[in-house]
Every structure is written in structure tokens, then in C-alpha cells.
KEKOLVEX-873065 format. One line per 3 residues: their letters; for each residue x, y, z negated of N, C-alpha, C. Coordinates in steps of 0.2 Angstrom, whole numbers. Each point is the difference from the previous one (the first is absolute). Example, Ala and Ser with C-alpha at 12.3 -4.5 7.8 and 13.67 -1.06 7.14 Angstrom:
2
AS = 66,-28,-39,-4,6,0,4,6,0; -2,5,4,4,6,-1,-4,5,-3
! end
This chain:
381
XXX = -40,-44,104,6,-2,3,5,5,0; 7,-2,0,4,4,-2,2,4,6; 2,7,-2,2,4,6,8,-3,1
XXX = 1,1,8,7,-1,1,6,2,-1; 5,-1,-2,5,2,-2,4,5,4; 1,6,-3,4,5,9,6,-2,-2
XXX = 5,-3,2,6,-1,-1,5,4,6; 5,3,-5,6,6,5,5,-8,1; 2,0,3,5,-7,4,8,3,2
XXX = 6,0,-2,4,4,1,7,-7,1; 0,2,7,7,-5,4,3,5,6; 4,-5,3,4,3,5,-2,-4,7
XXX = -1,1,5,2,-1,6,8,1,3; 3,-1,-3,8,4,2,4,-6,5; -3,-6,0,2,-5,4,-3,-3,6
XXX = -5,3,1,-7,1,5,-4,-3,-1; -4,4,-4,-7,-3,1,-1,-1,-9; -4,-3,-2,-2,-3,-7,5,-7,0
XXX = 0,1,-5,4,-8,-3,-4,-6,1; -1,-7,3,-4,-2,1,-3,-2,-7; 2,0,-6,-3,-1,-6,-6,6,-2
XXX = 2,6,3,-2,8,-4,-8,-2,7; 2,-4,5,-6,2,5,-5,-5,-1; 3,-6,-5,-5,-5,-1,-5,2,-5
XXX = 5,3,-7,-3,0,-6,-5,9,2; 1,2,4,-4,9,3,-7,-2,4; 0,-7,4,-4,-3,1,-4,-4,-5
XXX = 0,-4,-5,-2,-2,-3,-4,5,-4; 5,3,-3,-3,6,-6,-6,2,4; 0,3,8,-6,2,2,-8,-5,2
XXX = 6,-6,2,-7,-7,0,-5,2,-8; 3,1,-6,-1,-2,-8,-7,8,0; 3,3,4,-4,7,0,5,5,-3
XXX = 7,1,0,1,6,-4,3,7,7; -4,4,-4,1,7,5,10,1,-1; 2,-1,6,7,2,1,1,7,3
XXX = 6,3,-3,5,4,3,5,-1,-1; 5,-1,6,4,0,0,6,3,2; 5,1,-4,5,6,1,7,-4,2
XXX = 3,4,4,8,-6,3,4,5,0; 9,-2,-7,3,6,2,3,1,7; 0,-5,1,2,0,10,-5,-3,7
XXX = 1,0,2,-5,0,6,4,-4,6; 0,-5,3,1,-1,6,-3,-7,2; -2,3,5,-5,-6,4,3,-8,1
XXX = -5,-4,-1,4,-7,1,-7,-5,0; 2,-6,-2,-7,-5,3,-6,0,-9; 3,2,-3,-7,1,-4,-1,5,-3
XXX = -4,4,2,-2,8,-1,-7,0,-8; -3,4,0,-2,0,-5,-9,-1,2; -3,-5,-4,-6,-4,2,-6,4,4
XXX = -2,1,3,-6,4,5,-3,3,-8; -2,6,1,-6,2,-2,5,4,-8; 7,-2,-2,5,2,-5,3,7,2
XXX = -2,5,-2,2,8,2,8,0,-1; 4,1,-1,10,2,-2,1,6,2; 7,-2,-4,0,8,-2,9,0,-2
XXX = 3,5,5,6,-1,2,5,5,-7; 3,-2,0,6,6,-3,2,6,3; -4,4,4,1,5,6,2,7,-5
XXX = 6,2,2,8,7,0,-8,5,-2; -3,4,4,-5,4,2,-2,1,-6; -6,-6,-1,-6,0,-4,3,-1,-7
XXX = 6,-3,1,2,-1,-10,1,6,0; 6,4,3,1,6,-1,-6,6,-1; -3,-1,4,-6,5,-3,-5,1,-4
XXX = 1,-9,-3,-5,-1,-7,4,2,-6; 4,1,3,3,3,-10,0,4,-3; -3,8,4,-1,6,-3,-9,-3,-3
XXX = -4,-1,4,-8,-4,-4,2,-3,-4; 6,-5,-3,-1,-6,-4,3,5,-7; 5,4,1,2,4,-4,-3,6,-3
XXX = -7,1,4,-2,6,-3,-7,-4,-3; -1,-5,1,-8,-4,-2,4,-3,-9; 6,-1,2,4,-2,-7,7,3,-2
XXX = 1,4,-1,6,4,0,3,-3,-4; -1,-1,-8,4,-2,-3,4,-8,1; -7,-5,0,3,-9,2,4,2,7
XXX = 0,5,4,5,-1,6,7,3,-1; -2,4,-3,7,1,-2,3,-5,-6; -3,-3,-5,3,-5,-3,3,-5,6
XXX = -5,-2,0,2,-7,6,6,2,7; -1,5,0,6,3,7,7,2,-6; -1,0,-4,6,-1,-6,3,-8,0
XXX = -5,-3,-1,1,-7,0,4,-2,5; -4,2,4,2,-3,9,7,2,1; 3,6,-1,6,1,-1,5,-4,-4
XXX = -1,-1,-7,5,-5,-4,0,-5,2; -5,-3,5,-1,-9,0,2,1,9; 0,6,2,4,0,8,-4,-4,3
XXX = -8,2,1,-5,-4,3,-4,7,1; 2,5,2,-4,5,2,-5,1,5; 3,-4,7,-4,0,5,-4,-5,-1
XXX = 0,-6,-4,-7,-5,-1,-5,7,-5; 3,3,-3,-7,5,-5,-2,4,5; 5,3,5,-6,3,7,-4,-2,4
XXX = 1,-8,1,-3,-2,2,-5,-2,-2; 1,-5,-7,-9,2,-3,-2,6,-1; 1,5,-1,-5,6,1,-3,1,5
XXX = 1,-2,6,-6,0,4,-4,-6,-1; 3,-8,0,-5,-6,0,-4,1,-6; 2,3,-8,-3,2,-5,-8,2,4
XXX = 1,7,3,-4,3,2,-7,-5,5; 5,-3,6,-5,-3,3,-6,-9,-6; 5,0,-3,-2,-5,-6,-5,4,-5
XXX = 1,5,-1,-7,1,-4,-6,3,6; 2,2,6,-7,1,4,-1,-5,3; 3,-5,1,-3,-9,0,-4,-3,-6
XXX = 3,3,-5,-4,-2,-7,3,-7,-1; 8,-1,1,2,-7,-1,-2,-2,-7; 1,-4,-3,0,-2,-6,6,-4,-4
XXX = 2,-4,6,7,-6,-2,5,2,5; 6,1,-4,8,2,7,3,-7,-3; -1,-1,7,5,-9,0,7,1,4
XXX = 5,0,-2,6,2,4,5,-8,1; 3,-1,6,4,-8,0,7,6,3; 4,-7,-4,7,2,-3,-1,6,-5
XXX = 7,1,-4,3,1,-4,4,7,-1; 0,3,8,4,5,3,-3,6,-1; 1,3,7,-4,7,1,-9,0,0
XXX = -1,-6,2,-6,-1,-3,-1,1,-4; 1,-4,-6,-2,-1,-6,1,10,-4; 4,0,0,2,9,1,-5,5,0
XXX = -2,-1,7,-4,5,2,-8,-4,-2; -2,-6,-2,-3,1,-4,-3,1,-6; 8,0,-1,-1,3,-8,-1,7,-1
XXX = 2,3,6,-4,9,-2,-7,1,2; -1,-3,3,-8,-2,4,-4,-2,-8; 3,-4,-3,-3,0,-6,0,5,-5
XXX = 6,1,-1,0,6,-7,-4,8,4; -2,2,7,-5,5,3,-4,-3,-1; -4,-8,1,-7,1,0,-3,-5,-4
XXX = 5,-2,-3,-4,-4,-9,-3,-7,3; 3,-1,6,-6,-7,4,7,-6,-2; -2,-6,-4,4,-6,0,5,-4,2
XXX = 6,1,-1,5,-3,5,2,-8,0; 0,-1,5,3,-9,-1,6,1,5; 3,-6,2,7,-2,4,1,-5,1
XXX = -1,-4,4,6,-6,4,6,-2,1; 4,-2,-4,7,0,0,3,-7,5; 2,1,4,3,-3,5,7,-5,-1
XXX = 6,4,3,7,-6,-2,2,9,0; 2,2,6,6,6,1,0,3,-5; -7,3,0,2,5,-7,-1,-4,-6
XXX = 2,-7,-3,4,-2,-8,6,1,1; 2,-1,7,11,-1,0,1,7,1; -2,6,5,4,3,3,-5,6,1
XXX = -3,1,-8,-5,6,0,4,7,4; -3,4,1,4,6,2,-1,3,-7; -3,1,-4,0,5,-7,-2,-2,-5
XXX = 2,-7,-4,-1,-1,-4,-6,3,-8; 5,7,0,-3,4,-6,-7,-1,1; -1,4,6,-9,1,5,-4,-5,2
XXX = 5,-7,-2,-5,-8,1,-5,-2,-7; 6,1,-5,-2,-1,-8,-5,6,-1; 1,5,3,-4,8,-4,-7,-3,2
XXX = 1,-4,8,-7,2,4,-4,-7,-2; 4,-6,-3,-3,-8,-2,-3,5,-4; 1,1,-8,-2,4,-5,-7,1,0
XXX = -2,5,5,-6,2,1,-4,-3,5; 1,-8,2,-3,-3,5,-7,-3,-4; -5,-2,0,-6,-4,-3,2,-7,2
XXX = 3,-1,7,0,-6,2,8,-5,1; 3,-1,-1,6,-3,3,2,-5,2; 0,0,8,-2,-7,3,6,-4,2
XXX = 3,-4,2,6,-4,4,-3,-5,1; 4,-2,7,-4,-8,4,5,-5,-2; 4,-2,-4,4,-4,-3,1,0,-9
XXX = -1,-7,-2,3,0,-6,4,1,0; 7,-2,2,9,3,2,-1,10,-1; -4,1,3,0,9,0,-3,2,-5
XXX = -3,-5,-5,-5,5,-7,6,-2,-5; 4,-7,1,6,0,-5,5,5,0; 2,2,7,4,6,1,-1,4,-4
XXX = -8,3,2,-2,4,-5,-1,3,-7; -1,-7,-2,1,-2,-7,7,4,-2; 7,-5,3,8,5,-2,-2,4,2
XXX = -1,5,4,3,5,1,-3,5,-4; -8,-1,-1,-4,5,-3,-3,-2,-7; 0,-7,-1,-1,-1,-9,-9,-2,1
XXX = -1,6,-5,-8,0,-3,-2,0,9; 0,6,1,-2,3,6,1,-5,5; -1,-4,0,3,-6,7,-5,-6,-2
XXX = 1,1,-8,-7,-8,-1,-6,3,0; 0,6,5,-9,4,1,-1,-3,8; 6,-4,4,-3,0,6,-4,-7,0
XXX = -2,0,7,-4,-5,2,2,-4,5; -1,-3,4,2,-6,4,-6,-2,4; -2,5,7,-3,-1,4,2,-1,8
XXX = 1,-7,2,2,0,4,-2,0,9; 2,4,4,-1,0,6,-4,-3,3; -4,0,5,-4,-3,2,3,-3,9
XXX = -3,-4,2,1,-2,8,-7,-3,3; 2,3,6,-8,-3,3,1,-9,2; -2,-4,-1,-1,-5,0,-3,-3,8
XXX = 4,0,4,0,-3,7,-6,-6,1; -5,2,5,-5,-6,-2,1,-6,3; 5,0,6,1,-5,2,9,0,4
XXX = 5,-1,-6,7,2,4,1,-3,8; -2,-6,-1,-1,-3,8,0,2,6; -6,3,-1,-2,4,6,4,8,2
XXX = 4,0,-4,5,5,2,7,-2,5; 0,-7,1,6,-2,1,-2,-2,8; -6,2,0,-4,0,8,2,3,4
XXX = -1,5,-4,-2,8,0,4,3,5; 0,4,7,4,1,5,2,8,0; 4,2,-2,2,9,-2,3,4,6
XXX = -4,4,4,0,5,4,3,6,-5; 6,3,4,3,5,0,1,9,4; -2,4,-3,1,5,7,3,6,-7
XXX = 5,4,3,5,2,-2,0,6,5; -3,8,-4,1,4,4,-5,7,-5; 3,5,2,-4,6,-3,-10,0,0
XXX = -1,3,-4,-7,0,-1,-1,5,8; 0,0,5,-2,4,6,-2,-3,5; -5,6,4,-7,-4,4,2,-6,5
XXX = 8,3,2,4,-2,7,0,-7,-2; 0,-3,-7,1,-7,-3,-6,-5,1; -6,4,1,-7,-6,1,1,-3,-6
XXX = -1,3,-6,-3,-3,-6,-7,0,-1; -4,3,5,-5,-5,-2,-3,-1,6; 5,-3,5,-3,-6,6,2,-6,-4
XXX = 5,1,-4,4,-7,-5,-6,-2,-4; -2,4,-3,-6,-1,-6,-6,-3,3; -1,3,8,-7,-2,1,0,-6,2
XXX = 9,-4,1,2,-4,2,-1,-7,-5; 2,4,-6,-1,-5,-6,-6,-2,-3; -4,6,3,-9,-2,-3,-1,-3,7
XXX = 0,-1,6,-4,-5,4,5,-6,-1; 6,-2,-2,3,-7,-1,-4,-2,-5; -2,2,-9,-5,1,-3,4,-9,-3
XXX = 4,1,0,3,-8,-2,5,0,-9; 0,-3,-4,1,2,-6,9,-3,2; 2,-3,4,8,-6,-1,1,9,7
XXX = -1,4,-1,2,5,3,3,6,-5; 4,3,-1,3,4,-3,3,5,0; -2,7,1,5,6,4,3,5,-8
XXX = 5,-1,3,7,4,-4,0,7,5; 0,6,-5,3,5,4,5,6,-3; 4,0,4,7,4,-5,1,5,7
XXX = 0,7,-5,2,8,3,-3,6,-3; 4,4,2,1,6,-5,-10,5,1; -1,3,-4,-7,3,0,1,3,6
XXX = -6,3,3,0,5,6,-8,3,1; -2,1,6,-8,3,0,-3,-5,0; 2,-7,1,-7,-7,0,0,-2,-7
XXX = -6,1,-3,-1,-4,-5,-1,-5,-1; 6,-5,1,0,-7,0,-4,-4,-6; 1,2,-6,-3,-3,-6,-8,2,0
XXX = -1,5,3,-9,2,0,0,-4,6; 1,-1,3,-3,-6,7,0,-6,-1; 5,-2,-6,0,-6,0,-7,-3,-5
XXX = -1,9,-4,-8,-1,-4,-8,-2,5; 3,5,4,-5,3,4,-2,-8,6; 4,-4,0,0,-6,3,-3,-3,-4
XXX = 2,-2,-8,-1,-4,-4,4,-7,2; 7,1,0,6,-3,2,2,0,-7; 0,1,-2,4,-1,-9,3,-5,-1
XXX = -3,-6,1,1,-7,-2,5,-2,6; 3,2,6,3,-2,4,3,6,3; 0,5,-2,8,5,1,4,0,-6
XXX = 5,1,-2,4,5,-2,4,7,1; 0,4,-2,3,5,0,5,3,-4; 6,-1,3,7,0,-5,2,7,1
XXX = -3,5,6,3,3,1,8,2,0; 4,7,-1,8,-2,0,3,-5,-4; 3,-5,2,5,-4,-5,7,2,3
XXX = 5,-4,-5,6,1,-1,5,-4,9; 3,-1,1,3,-4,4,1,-7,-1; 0,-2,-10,1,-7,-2,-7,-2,3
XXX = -5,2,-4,-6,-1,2,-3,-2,6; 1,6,6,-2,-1,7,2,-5,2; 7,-5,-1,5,-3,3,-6,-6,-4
XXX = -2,1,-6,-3,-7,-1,-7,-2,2; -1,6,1,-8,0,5,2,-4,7; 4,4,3,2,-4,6,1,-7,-1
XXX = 3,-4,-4,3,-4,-1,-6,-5,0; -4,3,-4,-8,-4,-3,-3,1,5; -1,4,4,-7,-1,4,0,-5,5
XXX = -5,-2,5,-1,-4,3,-1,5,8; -1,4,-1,-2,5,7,-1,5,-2; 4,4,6,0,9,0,-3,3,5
XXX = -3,6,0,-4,4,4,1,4,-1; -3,4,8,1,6,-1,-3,2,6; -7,4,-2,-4,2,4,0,7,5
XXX = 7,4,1,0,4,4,-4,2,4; -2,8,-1,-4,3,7,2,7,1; -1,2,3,-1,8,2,-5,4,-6
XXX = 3,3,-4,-2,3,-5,-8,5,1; -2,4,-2,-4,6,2,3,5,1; 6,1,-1,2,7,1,5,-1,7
XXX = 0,-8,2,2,0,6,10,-4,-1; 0,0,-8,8,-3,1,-2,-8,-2; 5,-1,4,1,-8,1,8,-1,-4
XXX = 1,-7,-1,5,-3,-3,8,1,6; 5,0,-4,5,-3,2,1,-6,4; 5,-4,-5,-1,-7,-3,0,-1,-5
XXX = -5,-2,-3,-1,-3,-7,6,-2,-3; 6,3,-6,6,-4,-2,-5,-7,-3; -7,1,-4,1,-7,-3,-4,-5,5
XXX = 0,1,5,-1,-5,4,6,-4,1; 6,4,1,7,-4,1,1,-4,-5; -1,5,-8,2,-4,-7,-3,-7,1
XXX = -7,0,1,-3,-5,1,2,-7,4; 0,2,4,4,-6,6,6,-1,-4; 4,3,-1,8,-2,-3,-2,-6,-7
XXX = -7,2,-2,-1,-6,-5,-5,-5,2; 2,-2,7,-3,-5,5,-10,1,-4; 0,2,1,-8,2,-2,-5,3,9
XXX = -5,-5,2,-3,-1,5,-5,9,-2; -1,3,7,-3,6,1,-7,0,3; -5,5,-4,-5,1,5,1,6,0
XXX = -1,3,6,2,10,2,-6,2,4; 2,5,4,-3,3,4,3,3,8; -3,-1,6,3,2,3,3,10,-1
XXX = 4,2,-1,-1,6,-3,7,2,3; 1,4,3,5,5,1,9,-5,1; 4,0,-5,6,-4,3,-2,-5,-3
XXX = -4,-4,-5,0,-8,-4,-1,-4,5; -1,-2,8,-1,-6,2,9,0,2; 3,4,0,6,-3,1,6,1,-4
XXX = -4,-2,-5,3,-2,-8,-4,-8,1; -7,-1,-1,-3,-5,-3,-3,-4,9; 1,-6,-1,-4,-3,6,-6,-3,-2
XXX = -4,0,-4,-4,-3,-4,-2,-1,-5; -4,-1,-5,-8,2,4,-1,8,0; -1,2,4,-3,6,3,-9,3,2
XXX = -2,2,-5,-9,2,3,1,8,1; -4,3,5,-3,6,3,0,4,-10; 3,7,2,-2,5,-6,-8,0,-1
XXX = 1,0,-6,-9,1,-4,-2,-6,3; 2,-6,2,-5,-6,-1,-1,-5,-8; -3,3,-3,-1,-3,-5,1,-9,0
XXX = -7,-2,4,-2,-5,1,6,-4,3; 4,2,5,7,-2,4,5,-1,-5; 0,3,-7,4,4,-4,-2,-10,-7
XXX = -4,0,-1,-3,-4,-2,2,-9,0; -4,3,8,1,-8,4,10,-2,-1; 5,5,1,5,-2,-1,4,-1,-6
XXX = -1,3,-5,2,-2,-5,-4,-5,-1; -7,-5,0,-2,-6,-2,4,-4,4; 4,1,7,0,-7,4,7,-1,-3
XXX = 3,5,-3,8,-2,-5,-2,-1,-7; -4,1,-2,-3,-2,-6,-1,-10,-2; -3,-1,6,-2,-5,1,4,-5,3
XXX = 8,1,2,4,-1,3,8,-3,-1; 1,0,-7,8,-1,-1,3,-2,4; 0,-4,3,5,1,6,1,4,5
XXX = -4,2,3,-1,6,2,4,8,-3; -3,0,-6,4,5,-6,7,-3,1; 3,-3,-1,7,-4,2,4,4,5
XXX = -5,-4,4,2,2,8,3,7,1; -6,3,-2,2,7,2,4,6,-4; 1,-3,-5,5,3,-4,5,1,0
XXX = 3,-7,2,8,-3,2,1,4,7; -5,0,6,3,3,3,-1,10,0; -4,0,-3,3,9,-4,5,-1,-2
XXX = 2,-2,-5,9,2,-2,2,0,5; 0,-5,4,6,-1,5,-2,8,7; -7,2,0,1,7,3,4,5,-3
XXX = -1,0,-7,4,3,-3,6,1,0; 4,-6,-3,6,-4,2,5,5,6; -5,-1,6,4,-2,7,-2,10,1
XXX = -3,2,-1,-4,6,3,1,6,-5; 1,-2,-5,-4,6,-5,5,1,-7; 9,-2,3,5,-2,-5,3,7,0
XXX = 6,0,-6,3,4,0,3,6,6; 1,-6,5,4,0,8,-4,6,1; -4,0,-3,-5,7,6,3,6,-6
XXX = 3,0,-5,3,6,-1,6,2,5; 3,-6,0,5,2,5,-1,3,6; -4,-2,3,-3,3,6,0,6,-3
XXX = -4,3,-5,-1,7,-2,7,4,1; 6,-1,-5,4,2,-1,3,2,9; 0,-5,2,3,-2,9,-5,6,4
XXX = -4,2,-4,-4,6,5,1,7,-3; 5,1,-5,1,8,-3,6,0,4; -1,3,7,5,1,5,-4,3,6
XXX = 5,5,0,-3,5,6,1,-3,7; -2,-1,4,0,-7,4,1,8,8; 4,-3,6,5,5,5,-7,1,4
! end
């Protein structure tokens, strides 16, 4: 039997998270057996991260800078060529940056550098290649055929590929113009999708929201304990907020919640707004933290309500006179539970109470109350 392939994997995270294509095909390649590493020119957290048990490996200032005197003194002459290179083709900092991943790629003992897009990827694979003599391929995409950032350095890096992929026929003809011989070498392999096993039951489906920092004060895992004892598949938790000391994404393993959370962590404001819009019910499990700080007012509690969206809370510090309903004791799970199922279960209900949130909102919680503020920067006799 054949040993597995050590494949080096070079993308970006720069939009958060993996591309859902890059976390599909990272996953499969591991289902098939092949040993991954994976390198990302950028880094930012978002809902698909790189598959359990996938080591990564960042583009970090420190570490590239420090491997360049070892990389230079184990091959003086090929780094000075190539840092010559890197200089006329104005891709310097992709050649510093392989000199470190070079390095961790041969003490992984990669074998195959697979790089998607066209760009600084493809770039920084290519010095990956010419330091460790290990096979390059590439995925070419849409952005980088129209609006390559350095042409010269796409053609130098195609050249020395073994593999040349594109997910469209429309993209290998481009290729064809633009590159001639070199363009009738690619291939046409296209993207893969997970194939939904039953769309149906998605449209059941009830989407619980809570929107708040990864912090103890938030009862993220009274929320959790809450979704493993409702233990109902037409149940769904979304959760959006910035990292902090709760490991949300390890809880949601450590639960075995996979199949019924998500984790979006930070999104953009277009995004939140459509979460809001899509869910069916928002929470927010407030309690007195361990260090002893409790909550304000939750802003997205109000965001919440203004999008007539029904609440389950906590009695907790100022939320009951923000929310009338539904309200369970801090850290009752079980209480935490039984309320999101009785809205779950409910549409009218869900109705009900949403409509009249906005209108708490509306009457209570409008612009008027800056006015108030303003009306109070006065030194009073």
C-alpha cells in the first residue's frame, strides 16, 4: 500500500476564515489520507478554519525574518540568486516568506506544494520550489486571469508548475490567449460542493442567535449545555463575536455540537444584519462572570429586538428592564433550554414577541434618548 502523500497547501484566510471551497477540498484530501500542511498568507478567523488535526502555519514578521540568515548560509549562492530575482520581479517579500515555509516544508518532508490563485501565492510557491526541489502545482481561479497583480511573476511561476489547474473551460481558453503553448498544459478540475442530504429539512430548521464577545460573563457554555440537552436536529445555534479567553470553538468540540452550532465569530455589519434578519430567536445567557463583572446592557439585545426577533435572557443585572420575556435564573441551563424550545415550537408566539420588542425599542430605546444626553451636559444651580 502506498504511503500518503505529505502535501504543503498554500491559501489565504484574508476574508475570514478558509474559502468554503479550500475547507471542502482540505477536508477531503484528509478523508483520501493525505498528510496536510497548511500555510495561509493571511490569517483571520471566520466560520471555516483549517480541518482538526491540519497543523498551519502563518506568514509571521519575526520568524520569516529570522530564517533568512539559516536559509542563506545552508545555500548562499541559490539565495542570493533568487533574492536577485525577487528584486526584478518586485515579489521580494513572497521570496522571504518562503524561506521560512521552505524550511518548515522540508522538516515536514512535504512532497507536493499545491498553491490556489494565481497571486502571492502562487509566488511564494514558487521560491518554496526552487529551495527545496519539491513539485509545484496551482489552481487558478477568476481574479488573478483579469487583474493579476504581476504578470511577469505569474508566467515565470506557470513555467515551472507540473500541474496547471483552472475550475472552468472559459478560464483554460483565457489561458490559451494569453500564454499560447504554456496555457494548452492546464487542466480543468472543477470545485467540489457538499451535496445537502436532505434540502428540505433545512427550511424547518429554527436559528438561534447570540451575538457577544467570547467572555465568561456571556454563558457560552450554559448556551451549549443548553443545546446538547434540547438535543433536537430542526434546532440551530449561530454564534457571532470577537475571540476572547472562552474558547468557543473548543466547546462547541468538546460538546460534540458540530452539526448544530456555528461559529462565525467577528463578521462585518452587512453580515450581522443578515443574521439578525435570518434567525428565528436570539439569546443571551448573561451572568456574573468569575471575576465578578456582570453586563451593562447587552447593545445586541436591543439590535435584536428592533428586528422584531423573540428573546430568551437571563435575569441578570439591567436586561429585565430591557426584555419582559422570556427570562430564566443565570446558569440555568435546563430553564435556558425549555425557553428557547417553547419559541421554537411556537410561530406565533415568535411573532408575538418580536413585534412587540420593536415597539420596546421604538418607544424606549430611540434616538430621543440622545437628546436626553445632550439636555444633561449642563451644570445644573
Amino acid at each position: 500500500m502506498p504511503s500518503p502523500l505529505k502535501l504543503a497547501y498554500i491559501t489565504s484566510m484574508a476574508t475570514g476564515g478558509l474559502a468554503g471551497f479550500n475547507y471542502r477540498e482540505l477536508k477531503e484530501l484528509k478523508r483520501l489520507g493525505t498528510e496536510i500542511t497548511l500555510f495561509v498568507t493571511k490569517y483571520v478567523l471566520g466560520p471555516y478554519m483549517a480541518p482538526e488535526g491540519v497543523p498551519t502555519y502563518r506568514a509571521a514578521s519575526v520568524s520569516i525574518l529570522s530564517s533568512q540568515v539559516t536559509s542563506f548560509l545552508s545555500q548562499p549562492l541559490k539565495y542570493l540568486k533568487l533574492f536577485s530575482d525577487s528584486v526584478s520581479t518586485r515579489t521580494t517579500v513572497d521570496f522571504l516568506i518562503a524561506n521560512r515555509w521552505a524550511k518548515i516544508m522540508r522538516e515536514r518532508e512535504c512532497e507536493w506544494i499545491h498553491c490556489h490563485w494565481g497571486d502571492h501565492k502562487l509566488y511564494i510557491g514558487y521560491y518554496c520550489h526552487k529551495l527545496t526541489g519539491v513539485p509545484l502545482s496551482v489552481t487558478l481561479h477568476g481574479y488573478d486571469l483579469y487583474a493579476n497583480p504581476n504578470w511577469k511573476m505569474l508566467e515565470r511561476s506557470l513555467k515551472v508548475c507540473c500541474q496547471i489547474i483552472t475550475i472552468s473551460e472559459y478560464n483554460r481558453k483565457l489561458l490559451i490567449d494569453r500564454f499560447g503553448k504554456l496555457g494548452e498544459r492546464v487542466k480543468v478540475i472543477r470545485l467540489s460542493a457538499d451535496l445537502v442530504p436532505d434540502p428540505e429539512k433545512y427550511k424547518d430548521k429554527k436559528y438561534v442567535l447570540i451575538v457577544g464577545g467570547f467572555q465568561p460573563r456571556k454563558g457560552y457554555d450554559i448556551l451549549l449545555e443548553a443545546i446538547k440537552i434540547l438535543d433536537r436536529d430542526d434546532i440551530h445555534l449561530w454564534v457571532v463575536g470577537y475571540d476572547g479567553p472562552v474558547n468557543v470553538r473548543g466547546m462547541v468540540k468538546e460538546y460534540g455540537l458540530q452539526d448544530r452550532v456555528t461559529v462565525f465569530g467577528q463578521v462585518s455589519d452587512e453580515v450581522l444584519n443578515m443574521l439578525y434578519a435570518f434567525c428565528d430567536i436570539f439569546t443571551m445567557p448573561s451572568r456574573i462572570g468569575p471575576d465578578g463583572v456582570g453586563e451593562g446592557l447587552p447593545v445586541s439585545l436591543m439590535e435584536a429586538m428592533s428586528w422584531e426577533k423573540p428573546i430568551v435572557a437571563t435575569y441578570h443585572t439591567g436586561i429585565p428592564e430591557l426584555v419582559p420575556d422570556i427570562l430564566v435564573q443565570e446558569n440555568d441551563a435546563k430553564g435556558l433550554a425549555e425557553g428557547i424550545a417553547r419559541l421554537a415550537d411556537d410561530p406565533d408566539l415568535r411573532k408575538k414577541m418580536g413585534k412587540r420588542n420593536r415597539g420596546i425599542i421604538r418607544d424606549e430605546y430611540s434616538n430621543k434618548n440622545v437628546k436626553k444626553l445632550l439636555d444633561a451636559f449642563k451644570v445644573e444651580d
